[in-house]
C-alpha positions in Angstrom: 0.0 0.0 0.0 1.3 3.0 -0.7 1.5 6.2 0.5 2.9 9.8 0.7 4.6 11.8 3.4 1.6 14.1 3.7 -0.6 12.2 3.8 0.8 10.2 7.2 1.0 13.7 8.1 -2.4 14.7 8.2 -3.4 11.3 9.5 -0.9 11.2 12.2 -2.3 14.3 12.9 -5.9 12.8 12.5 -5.2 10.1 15.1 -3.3 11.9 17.4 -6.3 13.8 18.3 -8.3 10.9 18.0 -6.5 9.4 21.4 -5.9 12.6 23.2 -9.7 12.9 23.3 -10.5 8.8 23.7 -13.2 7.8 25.1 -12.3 4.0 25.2 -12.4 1.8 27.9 -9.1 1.2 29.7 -7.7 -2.3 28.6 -7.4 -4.6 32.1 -3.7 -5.4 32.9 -3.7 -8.6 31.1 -6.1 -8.1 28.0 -2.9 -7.3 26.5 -0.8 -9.9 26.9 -3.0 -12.2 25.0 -0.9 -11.9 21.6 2.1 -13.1 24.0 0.8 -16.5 25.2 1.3 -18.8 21.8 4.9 -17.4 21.9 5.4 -18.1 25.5 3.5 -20.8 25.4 5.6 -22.6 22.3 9.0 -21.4 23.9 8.1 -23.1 27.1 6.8 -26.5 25.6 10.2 -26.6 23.7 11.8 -25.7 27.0 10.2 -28.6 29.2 10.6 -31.1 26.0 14.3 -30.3 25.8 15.5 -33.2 28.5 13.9 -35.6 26.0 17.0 -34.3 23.8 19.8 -35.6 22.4 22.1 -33.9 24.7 21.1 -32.6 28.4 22.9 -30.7 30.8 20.8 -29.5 34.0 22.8 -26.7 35.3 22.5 -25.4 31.9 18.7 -26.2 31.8 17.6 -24.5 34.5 19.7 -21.8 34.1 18.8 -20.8 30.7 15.3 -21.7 31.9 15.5 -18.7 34.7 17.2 -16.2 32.1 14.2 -17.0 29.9 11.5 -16.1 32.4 13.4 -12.3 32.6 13.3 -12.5 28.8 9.8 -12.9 28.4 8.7 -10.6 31.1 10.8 -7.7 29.3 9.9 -8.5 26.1 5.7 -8.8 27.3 6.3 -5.5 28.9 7.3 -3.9 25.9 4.9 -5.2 23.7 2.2 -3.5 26.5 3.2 0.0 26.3 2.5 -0.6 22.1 -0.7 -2.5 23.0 -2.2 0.2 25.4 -1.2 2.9 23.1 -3.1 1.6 20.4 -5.9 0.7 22.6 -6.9 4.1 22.7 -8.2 4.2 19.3 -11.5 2.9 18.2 -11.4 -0.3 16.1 -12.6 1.8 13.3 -9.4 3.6 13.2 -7.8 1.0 12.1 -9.8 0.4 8.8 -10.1 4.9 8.0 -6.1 5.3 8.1 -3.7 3.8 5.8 -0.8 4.5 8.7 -2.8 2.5 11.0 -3.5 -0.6 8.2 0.4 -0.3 7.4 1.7 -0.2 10.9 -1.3 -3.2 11.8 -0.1 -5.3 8.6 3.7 -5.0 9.4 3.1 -6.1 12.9 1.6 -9.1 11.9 4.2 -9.9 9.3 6.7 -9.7 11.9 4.8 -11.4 14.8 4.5 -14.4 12.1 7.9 -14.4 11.5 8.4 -14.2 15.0 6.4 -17.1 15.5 8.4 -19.4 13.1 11.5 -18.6 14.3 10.7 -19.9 17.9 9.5 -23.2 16.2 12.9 -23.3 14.4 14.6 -23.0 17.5 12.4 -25.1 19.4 13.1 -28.0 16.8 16.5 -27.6 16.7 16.5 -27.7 20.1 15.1 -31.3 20.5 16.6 -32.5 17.1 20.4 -31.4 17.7 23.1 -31.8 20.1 22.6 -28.2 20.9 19.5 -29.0 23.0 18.4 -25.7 25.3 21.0 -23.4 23.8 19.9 -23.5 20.6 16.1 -22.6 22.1 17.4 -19.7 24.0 20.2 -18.5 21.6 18.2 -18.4 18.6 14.3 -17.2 20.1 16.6 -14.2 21.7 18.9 -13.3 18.6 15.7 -13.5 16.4 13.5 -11.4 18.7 16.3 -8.4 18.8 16.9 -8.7 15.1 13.4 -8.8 14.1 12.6 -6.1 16.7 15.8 -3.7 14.7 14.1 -4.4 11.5 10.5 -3.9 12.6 11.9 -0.7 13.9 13.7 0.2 10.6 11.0 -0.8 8.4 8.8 1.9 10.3 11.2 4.6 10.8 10.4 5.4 7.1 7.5 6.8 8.9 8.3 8.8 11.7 10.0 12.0 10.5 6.0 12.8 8.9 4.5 11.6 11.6 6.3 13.9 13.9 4.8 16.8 12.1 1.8 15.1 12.2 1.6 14.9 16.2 3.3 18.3 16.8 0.5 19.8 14.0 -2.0 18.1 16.2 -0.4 19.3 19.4 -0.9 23.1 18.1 -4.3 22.8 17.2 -4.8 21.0 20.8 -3.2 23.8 22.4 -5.1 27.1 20.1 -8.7 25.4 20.8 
């Protein structure tokens, strides 16, 4: 989909007012975390399956096991401050701005991605000699580089939509 500069202007703009004057419900503390539990959810079945392996150590087990649990907290907690924000708008929003339908669409692409490369890792992990370190190794090398590029592939955006917000900021500020 394509689109120009001013136009994520104007619509930055658009939905920038759109949340300062929400009217939407405040999400509970854990209605956001529901996109996190099949990632979570396939780590840690990989994680519990990995004795099963070809090669086990338990020192390494468990300790990769505890650094994982700090992992995913940080990694839920950032996804949360993106969830709330966007939990502002009304669902609508999402289908009357291209910005939103990009930003919603590359998410998902990523997230998908993200997805497969836990079930990489997760089969490597039970089908090699490199048992839990291949789990943790690859689910957190994938995560920061798909979290660099997901960041990259929207910083295209950003310089308009900072004129958006501060043009909506003004117009806040003179009513």
């Amino acid at each position: 989909m394509s689109v120009t500069y001013s136009e994520i202007k104007e619509e930055v703009k658009q939905v920038s007012l759109l949340i300062s004057s929400s009217n939407e419900v405040v999400p509970s503390v854990f209605s956001c975390f529901k996109n996190m539990i099949l990632p979570i959810g396939l780590y840690f079945i990989f994680y519990f399956l990995c004795p099963l392996g070809e090669l086990f150590d338990k020192n390494l087990w468990l300790g990769l096991g505890v650094m994982s649990v700090f992992f995913w907290f940080f990694i839920s907690y950032f996804l949360y401050g993106y969830s709330v924000l966007f939990s502002m708008l009304p669902e609508s929003a999402f289908e009357d701005y291209k910005i939103l339908k990009i930003y919603k669409s590359k998410a998902k692409k990523y997230y998908a991605v993200w997805i497969f490369m836990i079930l990489v890792s997760g089969f490597l992990s039970l089908f090699t000699m490199f048992n839990v370190i291949a789990l943790a190794a690859i689910s957190l090398l994938s995560t920061i580089v798909l979290a660099i590029s997901f960041s990259l592939d929207v910083s295209r955006y950003q310089i308009s939509a900072i004129f958006g917000a501060a043009s909506a900021i003004k117009q806040k500020i003179n009513d």
